[in-house]
C-alpha positions, 0 to 999 in steps of 0.5 A: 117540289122535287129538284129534278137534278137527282133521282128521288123515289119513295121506294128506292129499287136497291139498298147498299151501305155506305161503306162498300161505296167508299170501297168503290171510290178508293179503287177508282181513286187509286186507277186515276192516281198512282200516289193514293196508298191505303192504310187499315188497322186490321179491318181490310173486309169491314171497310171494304178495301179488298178491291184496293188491296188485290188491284195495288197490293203494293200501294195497300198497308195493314198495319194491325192494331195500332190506329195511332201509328197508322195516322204517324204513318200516314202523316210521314207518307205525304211528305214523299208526295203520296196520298194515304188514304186511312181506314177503320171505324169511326170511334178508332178513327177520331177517339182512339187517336186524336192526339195523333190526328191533331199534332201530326196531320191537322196542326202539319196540314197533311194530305191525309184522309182519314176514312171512317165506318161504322159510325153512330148509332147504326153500327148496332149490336156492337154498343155504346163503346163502338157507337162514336157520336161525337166524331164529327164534332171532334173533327171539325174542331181542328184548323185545317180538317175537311168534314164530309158525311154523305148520305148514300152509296153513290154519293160515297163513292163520289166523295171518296174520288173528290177527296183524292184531289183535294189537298189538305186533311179531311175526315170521311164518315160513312157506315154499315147497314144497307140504306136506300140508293136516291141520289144519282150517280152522275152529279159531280160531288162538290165539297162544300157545296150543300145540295137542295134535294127538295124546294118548299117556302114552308121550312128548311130541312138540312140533314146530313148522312143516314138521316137525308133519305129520313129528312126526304121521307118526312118532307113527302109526308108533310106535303100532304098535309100541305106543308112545303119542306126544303130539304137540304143535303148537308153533305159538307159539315166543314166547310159549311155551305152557309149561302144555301142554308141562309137563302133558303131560311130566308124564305122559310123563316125556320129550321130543322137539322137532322143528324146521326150524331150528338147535337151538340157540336155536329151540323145542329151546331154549326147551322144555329152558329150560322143561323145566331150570327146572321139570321136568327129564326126558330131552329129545332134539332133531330140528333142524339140529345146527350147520351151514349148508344146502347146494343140493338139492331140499327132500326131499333135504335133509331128509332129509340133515339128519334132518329127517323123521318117521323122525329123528323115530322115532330120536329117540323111541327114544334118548329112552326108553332114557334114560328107562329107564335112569333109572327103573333 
């Protein structure tokens, strides 16, 4: 069941957030390529670009409180050739400067990436007003925007150094709390091309960030009741990986997604756009169901909203009744 491509365990030996990955891939971005300039607003240690600042401090900008000059900045950056990499939370990063983002890099094309922590619910204490859940909606939204949300450290990593050499705007979204380490470091990051963590014929899990390692969980648990998941790791919200998921729902005539954002406009939206137009089955979503955050601990929270591997498991069960009573 398990694709022996990746390192899958019930009980990963390490934890590290998502975050300090990005930090990782910047650095790494930054030795391979002397055009790759970072900008922050006045978060350098919450999005780890410490490592970046002391090895380039002349390739590093902080330009404070002022997230929307930050994207003009960024924007103008490209046309000299550089590569702006931007950092601050998610909700500064899409809600506070949208308008910048939309007129200046997406509508202009530029070769700006913007780099986002502390997105969804797991931001915790700090509330509602921080805890954007709508940010890859919003982004893939606009013409010409890469989406990407991995799921783990490694994965982070690796997204951040891919982005580096792939040319045009694109939206990174990552996090802070610690979450399990799964997928292996050497397995070259596509963007755009989804990721099969698990095979089964019974249904398709397609899960994206934080809620990938959930889906895993979940898939285990099925299996010994002899329900067979496929789980997919949507990494790639925009472009959407539509081959993978349709192959696989043609197998197991339904689906779950799971996502830590809104379910409206997020990977739910996308997979049933896709499923609506080519192979309409039953589809269940585990998302945010149309309400803002609130403060609490990550763990608290995900599990208030039913983010977690067992809204996950009830969501596959309601899925299969659906399923059933259509074959019926």
């Amino acid at each position: 069941m398990v694709n022996s491509r990746y390192i899958l365990t019930t009980e990963p030996t390490e934890k590290k957030d998502t975050r300090s990955g990005f930090g990782a891939g910047l650095l790494e971005a930054g030795k391979h390529n002397a055009n790759v300039v970072a900008l922050c607003a006045d978060l350098t240690g919450s999005l780890k670009m410490g490592d970046f600042q002391k090895a380039f401090p002349e390739r590093f900008y902080q330009v404070g409180i002022a997230e929307a000059n930050m994207m003009g900045l960024a924007a103008g950056m490209t046309i000299g050739g550089k590569i702006p990499f931007t950092g601050t939370f998610a909700n500064f990063s899409t809600g506070r400067v949208y308008d910048q983002i939309r007129q200046s890099i997406a509508y202009s094309e530029k070769n700006v990436k913007i780099c986002a922590s502390h997105a969804g619910l797991t931001l915790g204490e700090d509330g509602a007003t921080h805890q954007i859940l709508e940010d890859m909606g919003m982004m893939a939204m606009l013409p010409n925007m890469t989406v990407i949300c991995p799921a783990d450290y490694s994965q982070t990593k690796l997204a951040t150094e891919a982005i580096a050499n792939h040319h045009g705007p694109v939206y990174l979204r990552f996090g802070r709390p610690a979450v399990p380490m799964f997928l292996r470091s050497d397995v070259p990051f596509e963007i755009g091309k989804a990721q099969t963590l698990m095979e089964g014929n019974d249904v398709t899990i397609a899960a994206t960030g934080h809620l990938v390692w959930e889906a895993m969980v979940a898939a285990m648990a099925l299996e010994v009741r002899g329900i067979r998941a496929e789980v997919i790791n949507v990494h790639t919200i925009k472009p959407l990986d539509g081959k993978t998921l349709l192959e696989s729902v043609s197998r197991t005539g339904c689906m779950v997604t799971a996502e830590e954002h809104q379910r409206i406009g997020g990977l739910g939206s996308q997979v049933a756009q896709l499923l609506a137009a080519h192979n309409p089955v039953p589809m269940e979503q585990v998302a945010v169901n149309d309400s803002f955050g609130e403060s609490g601990t990550p763990a608290q929270l995900m599990e208030k909203y039913g983010l977690n591997s067992a809204a996950i498991v009830q969501k596959v069960e309601a899925v299969l009744s659906r399923l059933a009573v259509a074959a019926s």
